[in-house]
DRENPAVO-194079 format. One line per 10 residues: for each residue x, y, z of N, C-alpha, C. Coordinates in nm, 4 decimals. Example, Ala and Ser with C-alpha at 12.3 -4.5 7.8 and 13.67 -1.06 7.14 Angstrom:
<recs>
1.3190:-0.5690:0.7800:1.2300:-0.4500:0.7800:1.3200:-0.3300:0.7800  1.2850:-0.2250:0.7080:1.3670:-0.1060:0.7140:1.2900:0.0030:0.7870
</recs>
This chain:
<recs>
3.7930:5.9933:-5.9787:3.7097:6.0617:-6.0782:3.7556:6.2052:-6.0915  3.7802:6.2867:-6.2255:3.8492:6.3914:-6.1993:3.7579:6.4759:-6.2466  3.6345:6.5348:-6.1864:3.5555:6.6332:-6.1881:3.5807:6.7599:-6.1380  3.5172:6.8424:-6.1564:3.5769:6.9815:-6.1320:3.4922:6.9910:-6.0055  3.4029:6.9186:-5.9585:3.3611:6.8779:-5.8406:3.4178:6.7784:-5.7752  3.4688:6.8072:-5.6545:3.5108:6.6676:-5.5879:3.4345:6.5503:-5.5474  3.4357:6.4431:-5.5768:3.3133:6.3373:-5.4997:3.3171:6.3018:-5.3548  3.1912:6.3273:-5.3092:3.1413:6.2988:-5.1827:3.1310:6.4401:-5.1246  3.1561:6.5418:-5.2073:3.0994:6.6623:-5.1898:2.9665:6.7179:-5.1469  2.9425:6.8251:-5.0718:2.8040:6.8333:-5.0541:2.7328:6.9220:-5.2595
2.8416:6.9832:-5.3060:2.7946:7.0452:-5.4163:2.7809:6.9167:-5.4999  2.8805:6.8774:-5.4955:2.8839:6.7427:-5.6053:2.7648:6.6675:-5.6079  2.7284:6.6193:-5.4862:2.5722:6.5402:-5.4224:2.4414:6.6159:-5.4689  2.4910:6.7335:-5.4682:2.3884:6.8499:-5.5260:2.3260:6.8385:-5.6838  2.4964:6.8210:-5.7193:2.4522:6.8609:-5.8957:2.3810:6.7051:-5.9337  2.4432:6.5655:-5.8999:2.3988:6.4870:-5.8986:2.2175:6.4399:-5.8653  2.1753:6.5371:-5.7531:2.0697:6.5358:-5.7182:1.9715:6.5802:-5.8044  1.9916:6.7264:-5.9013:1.9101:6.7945:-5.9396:1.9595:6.7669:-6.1164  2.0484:6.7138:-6.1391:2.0808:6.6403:-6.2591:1.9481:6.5253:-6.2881  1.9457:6.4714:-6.1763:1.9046:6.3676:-6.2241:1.6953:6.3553:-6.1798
1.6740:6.4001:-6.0579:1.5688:6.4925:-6.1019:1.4973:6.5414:-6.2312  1.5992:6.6276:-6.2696:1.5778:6.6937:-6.4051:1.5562:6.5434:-6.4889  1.6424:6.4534:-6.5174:1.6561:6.3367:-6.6185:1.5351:6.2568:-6.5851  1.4699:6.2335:-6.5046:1.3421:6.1952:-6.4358:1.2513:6.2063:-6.4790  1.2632:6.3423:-6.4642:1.1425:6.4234:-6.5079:1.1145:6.3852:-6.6681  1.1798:6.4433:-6.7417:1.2122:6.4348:-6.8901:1.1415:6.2654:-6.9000  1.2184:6.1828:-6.8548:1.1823:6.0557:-6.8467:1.0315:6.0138:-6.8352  0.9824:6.0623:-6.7311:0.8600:6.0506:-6.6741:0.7330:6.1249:-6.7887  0.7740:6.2126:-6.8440:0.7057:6.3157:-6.9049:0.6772:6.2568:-7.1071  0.7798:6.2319:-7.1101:0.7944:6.1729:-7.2810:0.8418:6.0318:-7.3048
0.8628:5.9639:-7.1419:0.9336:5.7786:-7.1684:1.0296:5.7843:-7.2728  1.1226:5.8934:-7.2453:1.2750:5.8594:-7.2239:1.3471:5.9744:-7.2595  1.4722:6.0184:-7.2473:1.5786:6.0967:-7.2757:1.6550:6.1029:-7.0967  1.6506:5.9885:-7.0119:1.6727:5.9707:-6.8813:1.8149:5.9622:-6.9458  1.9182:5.9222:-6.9808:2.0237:5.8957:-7.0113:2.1303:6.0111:-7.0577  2.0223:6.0319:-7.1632:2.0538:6.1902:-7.2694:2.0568:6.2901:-7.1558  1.9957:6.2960:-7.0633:2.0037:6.4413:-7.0427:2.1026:6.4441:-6.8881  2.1473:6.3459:-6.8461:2.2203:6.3392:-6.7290:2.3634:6.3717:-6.7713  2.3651:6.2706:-6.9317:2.4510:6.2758:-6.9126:2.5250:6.4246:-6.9751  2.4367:6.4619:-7.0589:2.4759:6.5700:-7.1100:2.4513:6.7078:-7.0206
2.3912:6.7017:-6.9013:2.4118:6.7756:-6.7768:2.5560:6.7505:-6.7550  2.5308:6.6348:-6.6999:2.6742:6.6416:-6.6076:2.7744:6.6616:-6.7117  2.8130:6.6369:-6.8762:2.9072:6.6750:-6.9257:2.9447:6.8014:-6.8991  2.8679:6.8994:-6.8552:2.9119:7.0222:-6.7703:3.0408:7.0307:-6.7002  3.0219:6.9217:-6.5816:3.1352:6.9204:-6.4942:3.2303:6.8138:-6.4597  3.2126:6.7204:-6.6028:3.3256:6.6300:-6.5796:3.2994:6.5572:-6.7225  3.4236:6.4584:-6.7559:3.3784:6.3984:-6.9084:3.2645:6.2865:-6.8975  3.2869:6.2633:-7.0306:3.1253:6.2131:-7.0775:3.1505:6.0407:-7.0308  3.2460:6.0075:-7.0315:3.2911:5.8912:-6.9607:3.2405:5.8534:-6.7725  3.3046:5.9770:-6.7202:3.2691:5.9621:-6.5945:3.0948:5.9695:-6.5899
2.9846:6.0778:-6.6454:2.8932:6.1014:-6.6770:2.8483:5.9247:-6.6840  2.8666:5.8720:-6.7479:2.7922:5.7783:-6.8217:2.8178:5.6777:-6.6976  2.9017:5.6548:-6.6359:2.9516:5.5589:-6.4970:2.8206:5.5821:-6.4344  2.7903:5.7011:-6.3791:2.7050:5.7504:-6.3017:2.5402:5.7220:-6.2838  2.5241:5.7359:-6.4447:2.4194:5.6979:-6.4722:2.3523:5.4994:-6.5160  2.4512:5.4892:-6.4691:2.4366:5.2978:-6.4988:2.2868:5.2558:-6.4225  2.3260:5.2766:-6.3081:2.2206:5.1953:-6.2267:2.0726:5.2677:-6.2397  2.0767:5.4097:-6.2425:1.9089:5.4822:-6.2843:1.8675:5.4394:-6.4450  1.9821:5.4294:-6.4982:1.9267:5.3836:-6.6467:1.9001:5.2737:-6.6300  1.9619:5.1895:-6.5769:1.9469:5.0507:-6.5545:1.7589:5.0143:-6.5204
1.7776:5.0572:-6.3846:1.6107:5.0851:-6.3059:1.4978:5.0672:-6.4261  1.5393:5.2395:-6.4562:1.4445:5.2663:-6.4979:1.3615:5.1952:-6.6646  1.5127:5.1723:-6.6841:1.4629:5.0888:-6.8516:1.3788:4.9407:-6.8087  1.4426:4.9106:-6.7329:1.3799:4.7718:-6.7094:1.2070:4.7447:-6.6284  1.2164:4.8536:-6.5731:1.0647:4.9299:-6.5164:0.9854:4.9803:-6.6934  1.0402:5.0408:-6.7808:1.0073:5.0725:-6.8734:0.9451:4.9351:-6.9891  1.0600:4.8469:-6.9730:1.0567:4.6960:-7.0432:0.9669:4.6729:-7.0412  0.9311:4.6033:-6.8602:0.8877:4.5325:-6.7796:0.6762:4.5557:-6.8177  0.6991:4.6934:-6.8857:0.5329:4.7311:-6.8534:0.4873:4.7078:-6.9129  0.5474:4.7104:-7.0997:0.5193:4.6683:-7.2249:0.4335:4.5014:-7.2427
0.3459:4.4651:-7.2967:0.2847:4.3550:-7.3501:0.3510:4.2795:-7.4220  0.4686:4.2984:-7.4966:0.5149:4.2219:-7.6018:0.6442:4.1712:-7.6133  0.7187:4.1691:-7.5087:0.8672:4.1251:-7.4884:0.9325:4.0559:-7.5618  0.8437:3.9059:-7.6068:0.9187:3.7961:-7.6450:0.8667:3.8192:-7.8108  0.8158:3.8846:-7.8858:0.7959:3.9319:-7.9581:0.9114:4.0263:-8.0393  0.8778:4.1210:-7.9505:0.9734:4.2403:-7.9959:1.1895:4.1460:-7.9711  1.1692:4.0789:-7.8549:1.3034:4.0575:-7.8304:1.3276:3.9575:-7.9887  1.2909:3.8746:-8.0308:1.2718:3.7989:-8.1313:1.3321:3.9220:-8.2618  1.2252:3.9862:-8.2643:1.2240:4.1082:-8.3810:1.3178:4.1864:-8.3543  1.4299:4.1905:-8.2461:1.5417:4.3153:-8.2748:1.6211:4.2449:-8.2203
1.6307:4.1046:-8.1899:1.7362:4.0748:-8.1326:1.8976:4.0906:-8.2553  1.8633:4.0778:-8.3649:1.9912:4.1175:-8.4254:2.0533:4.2661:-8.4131  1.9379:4.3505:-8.3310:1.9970:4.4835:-8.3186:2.0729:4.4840:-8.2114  1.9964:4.4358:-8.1209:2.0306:4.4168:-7.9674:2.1855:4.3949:-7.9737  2.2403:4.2561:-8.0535:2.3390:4.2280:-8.0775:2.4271:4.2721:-8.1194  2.3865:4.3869:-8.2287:2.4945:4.4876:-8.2876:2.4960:4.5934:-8.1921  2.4173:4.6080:-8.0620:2.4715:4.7488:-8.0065:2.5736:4.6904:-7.9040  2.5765:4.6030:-7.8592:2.6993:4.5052:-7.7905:2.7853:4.4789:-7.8195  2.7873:4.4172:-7.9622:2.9437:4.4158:-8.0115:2.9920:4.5645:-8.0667  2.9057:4.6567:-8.0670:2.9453:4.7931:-8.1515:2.9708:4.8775:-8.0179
2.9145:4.8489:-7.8794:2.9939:4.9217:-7.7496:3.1219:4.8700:-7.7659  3.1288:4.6932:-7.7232:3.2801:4.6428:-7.6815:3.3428:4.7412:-7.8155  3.3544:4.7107:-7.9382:3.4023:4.7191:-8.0181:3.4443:4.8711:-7.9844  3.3929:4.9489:-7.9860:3.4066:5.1128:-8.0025:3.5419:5.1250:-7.8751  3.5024:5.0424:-7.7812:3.6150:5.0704:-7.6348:3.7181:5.0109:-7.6762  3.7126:4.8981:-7.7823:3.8505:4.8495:-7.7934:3.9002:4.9423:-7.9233  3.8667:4.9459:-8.0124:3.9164:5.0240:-8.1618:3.9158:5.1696:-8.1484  3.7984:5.2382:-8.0488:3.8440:5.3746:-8.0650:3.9826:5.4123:-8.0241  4.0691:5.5141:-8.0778:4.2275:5.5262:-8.0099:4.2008:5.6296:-7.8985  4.2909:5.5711:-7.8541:4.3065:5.7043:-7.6707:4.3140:5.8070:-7.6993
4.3683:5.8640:-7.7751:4.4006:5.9837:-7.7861:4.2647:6.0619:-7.8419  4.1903:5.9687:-7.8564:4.0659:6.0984:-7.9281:3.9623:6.1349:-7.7930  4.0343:6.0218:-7.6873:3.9336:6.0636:-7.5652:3.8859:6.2376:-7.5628  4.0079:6.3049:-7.5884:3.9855:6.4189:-7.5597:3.8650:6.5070:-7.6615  3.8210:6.4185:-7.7535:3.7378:6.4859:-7.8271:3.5749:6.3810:-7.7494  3.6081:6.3570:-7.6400:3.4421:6.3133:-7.6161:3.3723:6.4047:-7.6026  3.4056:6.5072:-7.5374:3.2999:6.6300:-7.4887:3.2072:6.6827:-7.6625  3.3142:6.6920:-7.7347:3.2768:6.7518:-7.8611:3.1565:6.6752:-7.9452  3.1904:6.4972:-7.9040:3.1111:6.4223:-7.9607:2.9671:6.4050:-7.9392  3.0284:6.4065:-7.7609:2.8902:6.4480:-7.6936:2.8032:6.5454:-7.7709
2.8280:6.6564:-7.7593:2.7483:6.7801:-7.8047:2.7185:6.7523:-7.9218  2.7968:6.7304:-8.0080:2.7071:6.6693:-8.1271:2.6043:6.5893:-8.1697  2.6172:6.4783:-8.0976:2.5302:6.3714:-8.0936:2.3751:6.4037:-8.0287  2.4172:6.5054:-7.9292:2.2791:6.5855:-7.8753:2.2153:6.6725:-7.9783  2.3152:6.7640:-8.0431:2.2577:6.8587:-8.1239:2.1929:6.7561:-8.2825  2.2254:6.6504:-8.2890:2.1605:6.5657:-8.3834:1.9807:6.5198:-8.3670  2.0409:6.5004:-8.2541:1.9104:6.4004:-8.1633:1.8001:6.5647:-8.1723  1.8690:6.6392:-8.1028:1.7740:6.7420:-8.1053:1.6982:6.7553:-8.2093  1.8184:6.7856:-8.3336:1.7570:6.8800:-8.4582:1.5938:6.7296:-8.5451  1.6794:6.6322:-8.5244:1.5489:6.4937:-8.5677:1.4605:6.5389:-8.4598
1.4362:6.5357:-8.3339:1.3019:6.5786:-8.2453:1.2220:6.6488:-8.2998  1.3091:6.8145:-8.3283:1.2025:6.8846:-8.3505:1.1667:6.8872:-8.5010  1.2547:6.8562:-8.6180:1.2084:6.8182:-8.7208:1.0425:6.6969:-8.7250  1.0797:6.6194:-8.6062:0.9484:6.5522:-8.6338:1.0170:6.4501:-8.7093  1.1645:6.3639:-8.7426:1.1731:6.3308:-8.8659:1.0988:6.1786:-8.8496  1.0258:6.1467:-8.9457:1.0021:5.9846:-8.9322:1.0580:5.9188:-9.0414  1.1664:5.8244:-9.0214:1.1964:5.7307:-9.1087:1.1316:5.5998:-9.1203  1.0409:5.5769:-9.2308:1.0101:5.4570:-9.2628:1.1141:5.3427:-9.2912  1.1201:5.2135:-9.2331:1.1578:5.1266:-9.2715:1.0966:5.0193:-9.3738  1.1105:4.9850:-9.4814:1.0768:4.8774:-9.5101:1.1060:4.7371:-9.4541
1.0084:4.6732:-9.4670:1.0416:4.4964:-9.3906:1.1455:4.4476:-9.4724  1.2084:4.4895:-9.6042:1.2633:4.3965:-9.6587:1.4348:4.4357:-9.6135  1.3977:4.5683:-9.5781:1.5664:4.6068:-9.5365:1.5852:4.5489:-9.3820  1.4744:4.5619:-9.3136:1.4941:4.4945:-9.1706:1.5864:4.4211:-9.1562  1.6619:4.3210:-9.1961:1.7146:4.1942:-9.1312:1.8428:4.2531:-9.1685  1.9346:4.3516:-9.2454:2.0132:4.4040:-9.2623:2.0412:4.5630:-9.2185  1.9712:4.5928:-9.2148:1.9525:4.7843:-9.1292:1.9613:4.7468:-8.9985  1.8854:4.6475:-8.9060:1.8805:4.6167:-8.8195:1.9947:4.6200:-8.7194  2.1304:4.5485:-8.7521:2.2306:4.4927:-8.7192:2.3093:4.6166:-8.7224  2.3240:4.6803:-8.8252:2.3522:4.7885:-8.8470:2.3140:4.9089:-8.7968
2.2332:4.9079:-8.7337:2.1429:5.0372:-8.6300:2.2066:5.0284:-8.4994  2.2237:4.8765:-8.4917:2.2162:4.8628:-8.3294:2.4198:4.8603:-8.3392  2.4826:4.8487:-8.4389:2.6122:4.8462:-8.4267:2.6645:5.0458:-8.3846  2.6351:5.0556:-8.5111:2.6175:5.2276:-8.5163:2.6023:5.2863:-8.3888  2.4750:5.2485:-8.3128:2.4243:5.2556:-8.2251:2.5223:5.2665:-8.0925  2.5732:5.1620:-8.1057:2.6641:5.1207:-8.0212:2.8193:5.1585:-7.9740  2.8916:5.2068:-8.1266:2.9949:5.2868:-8.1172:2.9633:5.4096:-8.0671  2.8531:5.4607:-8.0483:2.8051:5.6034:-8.0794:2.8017:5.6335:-7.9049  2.7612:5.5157:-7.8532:2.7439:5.4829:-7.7087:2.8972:5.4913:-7.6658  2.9516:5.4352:-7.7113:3.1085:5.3929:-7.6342:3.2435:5.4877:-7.6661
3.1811:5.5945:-7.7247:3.2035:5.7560:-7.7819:3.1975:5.8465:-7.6924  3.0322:5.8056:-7.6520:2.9758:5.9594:-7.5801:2.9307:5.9247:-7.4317  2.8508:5.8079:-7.4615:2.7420:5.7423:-7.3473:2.5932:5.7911:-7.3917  2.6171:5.8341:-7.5168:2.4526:5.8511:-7.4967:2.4021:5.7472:-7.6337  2.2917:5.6766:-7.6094:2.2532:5.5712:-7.7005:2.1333:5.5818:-7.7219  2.1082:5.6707:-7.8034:1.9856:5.7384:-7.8898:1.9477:5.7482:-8.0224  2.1050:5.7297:-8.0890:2.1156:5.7425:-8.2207:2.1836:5.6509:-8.2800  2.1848:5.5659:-8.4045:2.0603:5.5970:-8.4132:1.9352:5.5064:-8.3854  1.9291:5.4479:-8.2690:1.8139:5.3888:-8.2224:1.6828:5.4243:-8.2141  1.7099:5.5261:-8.1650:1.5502:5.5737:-8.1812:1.4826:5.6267:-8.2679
1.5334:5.6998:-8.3660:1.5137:5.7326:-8.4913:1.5066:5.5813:-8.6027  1.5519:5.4767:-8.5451:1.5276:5.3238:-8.6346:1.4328:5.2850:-8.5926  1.3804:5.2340:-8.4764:1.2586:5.1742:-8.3998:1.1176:5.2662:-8.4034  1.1678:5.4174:-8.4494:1.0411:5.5119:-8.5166:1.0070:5.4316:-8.6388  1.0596:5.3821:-8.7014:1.0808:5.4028:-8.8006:0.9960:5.2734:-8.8276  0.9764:5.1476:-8.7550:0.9081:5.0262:-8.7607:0.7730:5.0121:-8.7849  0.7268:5.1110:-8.7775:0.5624:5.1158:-8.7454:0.5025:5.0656:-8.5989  0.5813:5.0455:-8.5187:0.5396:4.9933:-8.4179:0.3959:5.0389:-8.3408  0.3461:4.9670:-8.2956:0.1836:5.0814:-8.1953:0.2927:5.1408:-8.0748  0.1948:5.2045:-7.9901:0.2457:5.3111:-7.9181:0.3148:5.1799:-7.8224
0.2755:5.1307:-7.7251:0.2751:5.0353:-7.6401:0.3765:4.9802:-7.6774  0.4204:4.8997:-7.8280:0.5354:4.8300:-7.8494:0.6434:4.9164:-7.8835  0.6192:5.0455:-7.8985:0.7194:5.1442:-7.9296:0.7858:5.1897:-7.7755  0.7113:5.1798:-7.6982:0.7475:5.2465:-7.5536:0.8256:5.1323:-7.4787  0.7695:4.9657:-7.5370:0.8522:4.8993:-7.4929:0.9671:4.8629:-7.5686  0.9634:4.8607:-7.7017:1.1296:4.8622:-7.7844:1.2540:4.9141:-7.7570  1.2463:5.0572:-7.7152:1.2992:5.1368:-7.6564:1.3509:5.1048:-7.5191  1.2757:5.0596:-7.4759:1.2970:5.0143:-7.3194:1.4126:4.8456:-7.3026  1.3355:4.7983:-7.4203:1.4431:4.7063:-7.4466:1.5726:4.7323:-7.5050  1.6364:4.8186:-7.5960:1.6900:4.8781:-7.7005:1.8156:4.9188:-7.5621
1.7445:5.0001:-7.4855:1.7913:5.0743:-7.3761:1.8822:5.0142:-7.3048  1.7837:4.9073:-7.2469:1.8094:4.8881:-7.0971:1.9650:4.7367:-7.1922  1.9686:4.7074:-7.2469:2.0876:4.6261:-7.3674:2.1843:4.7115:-7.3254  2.1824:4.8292:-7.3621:2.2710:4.9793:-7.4232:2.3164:5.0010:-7.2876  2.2640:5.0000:-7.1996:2.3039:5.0602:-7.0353:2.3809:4.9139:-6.9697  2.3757:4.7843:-7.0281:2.4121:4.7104:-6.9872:2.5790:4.6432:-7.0571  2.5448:4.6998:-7.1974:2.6233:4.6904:-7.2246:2.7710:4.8015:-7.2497  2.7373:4.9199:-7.2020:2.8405:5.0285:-7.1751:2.8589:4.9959:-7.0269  2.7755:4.8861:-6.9328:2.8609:4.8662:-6.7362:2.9342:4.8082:-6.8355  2.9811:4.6804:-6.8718:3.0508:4.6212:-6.9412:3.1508:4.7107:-6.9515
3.1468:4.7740:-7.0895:3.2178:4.8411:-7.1202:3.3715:4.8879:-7.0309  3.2458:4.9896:-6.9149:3.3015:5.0584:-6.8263:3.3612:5.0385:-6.7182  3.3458:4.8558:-6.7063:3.3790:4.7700:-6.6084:3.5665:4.7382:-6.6299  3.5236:4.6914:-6.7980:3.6492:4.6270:-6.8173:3.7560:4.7776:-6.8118  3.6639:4.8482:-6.8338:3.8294:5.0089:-6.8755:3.8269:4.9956:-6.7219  3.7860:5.0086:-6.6007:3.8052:4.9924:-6.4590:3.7522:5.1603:-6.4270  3.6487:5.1744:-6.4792:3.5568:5.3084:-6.4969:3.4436:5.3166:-6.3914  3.4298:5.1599:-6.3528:3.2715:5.1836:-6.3113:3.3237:5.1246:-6.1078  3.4099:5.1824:-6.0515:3.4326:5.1188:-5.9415:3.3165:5.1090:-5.8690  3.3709:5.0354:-5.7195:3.2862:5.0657:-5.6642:3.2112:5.1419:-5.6184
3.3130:5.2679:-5.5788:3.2496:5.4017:-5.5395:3.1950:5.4991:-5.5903  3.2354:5.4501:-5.7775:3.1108:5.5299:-5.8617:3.0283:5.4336:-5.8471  2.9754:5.3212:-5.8299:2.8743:5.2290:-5.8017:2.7453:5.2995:-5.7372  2.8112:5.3123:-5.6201:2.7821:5.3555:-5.4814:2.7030:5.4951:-5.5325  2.7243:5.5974:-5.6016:2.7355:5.7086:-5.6339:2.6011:5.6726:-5.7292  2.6464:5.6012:-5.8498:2.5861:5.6001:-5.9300:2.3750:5.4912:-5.8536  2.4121:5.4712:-5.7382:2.3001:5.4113:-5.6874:2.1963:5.5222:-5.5786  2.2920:5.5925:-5.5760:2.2269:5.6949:-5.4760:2.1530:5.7526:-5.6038  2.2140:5.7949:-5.7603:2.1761:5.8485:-5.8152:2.0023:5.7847:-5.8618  2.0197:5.7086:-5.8412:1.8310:5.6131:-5.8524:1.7374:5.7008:-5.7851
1.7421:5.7241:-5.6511:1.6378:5.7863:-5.5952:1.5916:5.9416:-5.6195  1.6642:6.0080:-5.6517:1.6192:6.1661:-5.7438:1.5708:6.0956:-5.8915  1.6027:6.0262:-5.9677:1.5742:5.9608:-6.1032:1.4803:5.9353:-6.0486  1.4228:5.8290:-5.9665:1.2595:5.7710:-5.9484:1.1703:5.9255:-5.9368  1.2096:5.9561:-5.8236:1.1300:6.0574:-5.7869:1.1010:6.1635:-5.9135  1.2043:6.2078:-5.9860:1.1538:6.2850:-6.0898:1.0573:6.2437:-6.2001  1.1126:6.0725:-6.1790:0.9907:6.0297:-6.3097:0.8652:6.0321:-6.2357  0.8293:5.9947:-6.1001:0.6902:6.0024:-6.0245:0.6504:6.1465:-6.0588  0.6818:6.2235:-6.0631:0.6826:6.3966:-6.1054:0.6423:6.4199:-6.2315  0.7263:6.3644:-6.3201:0.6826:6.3610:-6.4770:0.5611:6.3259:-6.4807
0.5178:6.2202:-6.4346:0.4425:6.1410:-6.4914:0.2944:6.2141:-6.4452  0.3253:6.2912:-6.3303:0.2127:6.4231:-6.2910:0.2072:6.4523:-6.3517  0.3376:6.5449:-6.3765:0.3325:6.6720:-6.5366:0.2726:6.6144:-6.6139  0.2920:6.4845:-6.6692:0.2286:6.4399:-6.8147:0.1110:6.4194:-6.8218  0.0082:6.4210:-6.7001:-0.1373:6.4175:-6.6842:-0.1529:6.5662:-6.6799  -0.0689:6.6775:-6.7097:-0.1254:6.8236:-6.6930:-0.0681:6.9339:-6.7935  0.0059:6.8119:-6.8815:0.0562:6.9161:-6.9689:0.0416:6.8520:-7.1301  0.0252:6.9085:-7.2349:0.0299:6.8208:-7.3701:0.1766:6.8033:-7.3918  0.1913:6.6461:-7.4128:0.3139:6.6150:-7.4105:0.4324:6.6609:-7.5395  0.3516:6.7265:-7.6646:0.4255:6.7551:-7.7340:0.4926:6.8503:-7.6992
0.3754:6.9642:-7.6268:0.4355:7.0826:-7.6272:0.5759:7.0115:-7.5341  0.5630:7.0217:-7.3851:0.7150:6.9431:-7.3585:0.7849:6.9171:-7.4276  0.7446:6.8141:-7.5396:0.8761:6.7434:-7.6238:0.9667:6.8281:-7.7097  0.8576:6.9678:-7.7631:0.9514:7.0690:-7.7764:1.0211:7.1270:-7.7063  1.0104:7.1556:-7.6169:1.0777:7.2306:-7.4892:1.1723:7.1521:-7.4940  1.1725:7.0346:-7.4363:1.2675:6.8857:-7.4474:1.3985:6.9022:-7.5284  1.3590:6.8654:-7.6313:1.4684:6.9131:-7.7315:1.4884:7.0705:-7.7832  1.4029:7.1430:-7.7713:1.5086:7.2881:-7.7700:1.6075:7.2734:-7.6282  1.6063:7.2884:-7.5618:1.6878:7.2667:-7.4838:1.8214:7.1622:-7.4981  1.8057:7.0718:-7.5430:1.8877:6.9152:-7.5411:1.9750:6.9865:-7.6817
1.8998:7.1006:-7.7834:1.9682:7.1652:-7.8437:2.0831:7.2628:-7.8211  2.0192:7.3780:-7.7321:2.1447:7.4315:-7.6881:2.2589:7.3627:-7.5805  2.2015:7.2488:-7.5445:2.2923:7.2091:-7.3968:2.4092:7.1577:-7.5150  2.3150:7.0686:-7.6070:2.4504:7.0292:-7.6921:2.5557:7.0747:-7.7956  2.4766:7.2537:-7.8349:2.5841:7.3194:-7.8663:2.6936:7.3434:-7.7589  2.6544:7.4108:-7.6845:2.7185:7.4577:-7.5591:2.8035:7.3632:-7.5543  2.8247:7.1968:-7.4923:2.9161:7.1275:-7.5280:3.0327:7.1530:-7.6279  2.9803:7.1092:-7.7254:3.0750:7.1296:-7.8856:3.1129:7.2187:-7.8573  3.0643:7.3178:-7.8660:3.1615:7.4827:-7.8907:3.2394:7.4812:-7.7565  3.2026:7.4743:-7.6826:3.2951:7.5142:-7.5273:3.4072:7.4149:-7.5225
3.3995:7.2725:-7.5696:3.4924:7.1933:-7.5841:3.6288:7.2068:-7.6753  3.5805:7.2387:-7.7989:3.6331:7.2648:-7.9348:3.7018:7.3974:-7.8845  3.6498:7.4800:-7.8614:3.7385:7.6104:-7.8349:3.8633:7.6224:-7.7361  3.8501:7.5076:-7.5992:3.9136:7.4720:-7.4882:4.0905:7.4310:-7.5559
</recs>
């Protein structure tokens, strides 16, 4: 792994620790940006590739803890399974068709894709879907979706801004997402398996990374009994704003 931290470091163990903490938290506090914000932490100190290795198994956890709580599984899986499907073939797809040579623009993509996500947060934007575009937007969300993942590692967009967009109640919205997700985290191990990205010893790494992730969401989920969650959600994304300029520009200029 070629981080500007060495692995098995005591700093490295560090940033990992309080990376993901932090992603926890966030998690715990608004039910979700656990992914978004690790990885766009750690794009700090290594690419968005290695980043995304790391975070397999806490995303993993935690989406499926997220799934798992929801009332409506076989419902909702029914109702997005054509998305589901396009963010799978639109990961593989993105790892095989993107060209090598643009690796070097992940950092940049990264930051963008944050500073997107951001600027829709705090806009508030809600896109309505109509039912009649469903069975075609659908496929197309989750493809989009999916290159966008196998780009950066972060799989937010535009998913979550589509599944806003359903009318869903709160409950099936918290579990869509969770389903949407925990697809997206399964299908970038994939991904990251076949490039020979996800060894064992980022495995290993990426499992230690679970227990600061739990613990921060047990934390959140305090905070979120003591704080109004919007206000957070602004905080949330102002922040997820500058982290993802900071990216772009620091990359682009490099």
């Amino acid at each position: 792994m070629d981080t500007i931290l060495s692995p098995g470091t005591l700093p490295f163990l560090l940033v990992i620790t309080l990376t993901f903490i932090i992603a926890g938290l966030v998690k715990g506090v608004v039910g979700l940006g656990l992914p978004t914000v690790a990885v766009g932490l750690l794009g700090l100190v290594m690419t968005p590739t290695e980043a995304a290795s790391l975070l397999i198994v806490p995303s993993a956890v935690t989406n499926v803890w997220q799934l798992a709580a929801g009332p409506s599984f076989r419902p909702l899986l029914l109702r997005l399974r054509a998305m589901l499907i396009g963010i799978c073939v639109g990961t593989l797809a993105g790892d095989a068709l993107l060209p090598r040579e643009l690796t070097g623009y992940a950092t940049t993509a990264l930051g963008a894709a944050l500073v997107v996500y951001a600027l829709i947060g705090l806009a508030a934007v809600r896109v309505a879907v109509p039912a009649r575009m469903e069975p075609w937007l659908s496929p197309v969300a989750g493809a989009l979706t999916g290159l966008v993942t196998s780009a950066t590692g972060v799989f937010v967009i535009p998913a979550v801004p589509y599944l806003q967009g359903l009318g869903l109640g709160k409950d099936d919205l918290v579990q869509a997402l969770g389903l949407a997700f925990t697809v997206s985290t399964f299908a970038l191990a994939v991904s990251l398996g076949l490039d020979g990205a996800f060894k064992p010893a980022v495995a290993t790494t990426s499992l230690y990374a679970l227990l600061p992730a739990l613990a921060g969401m047990f934390f959140g989920q305090w905070v979120r009994a003591r704080i109004r969650p919007e206000v957070f959600r602004k905080i949330f994304f102002a922040g997820l704003l500058v982290l993802g300029a900071h990216l772009a520009l620091r990359s682009s200029m490099a």
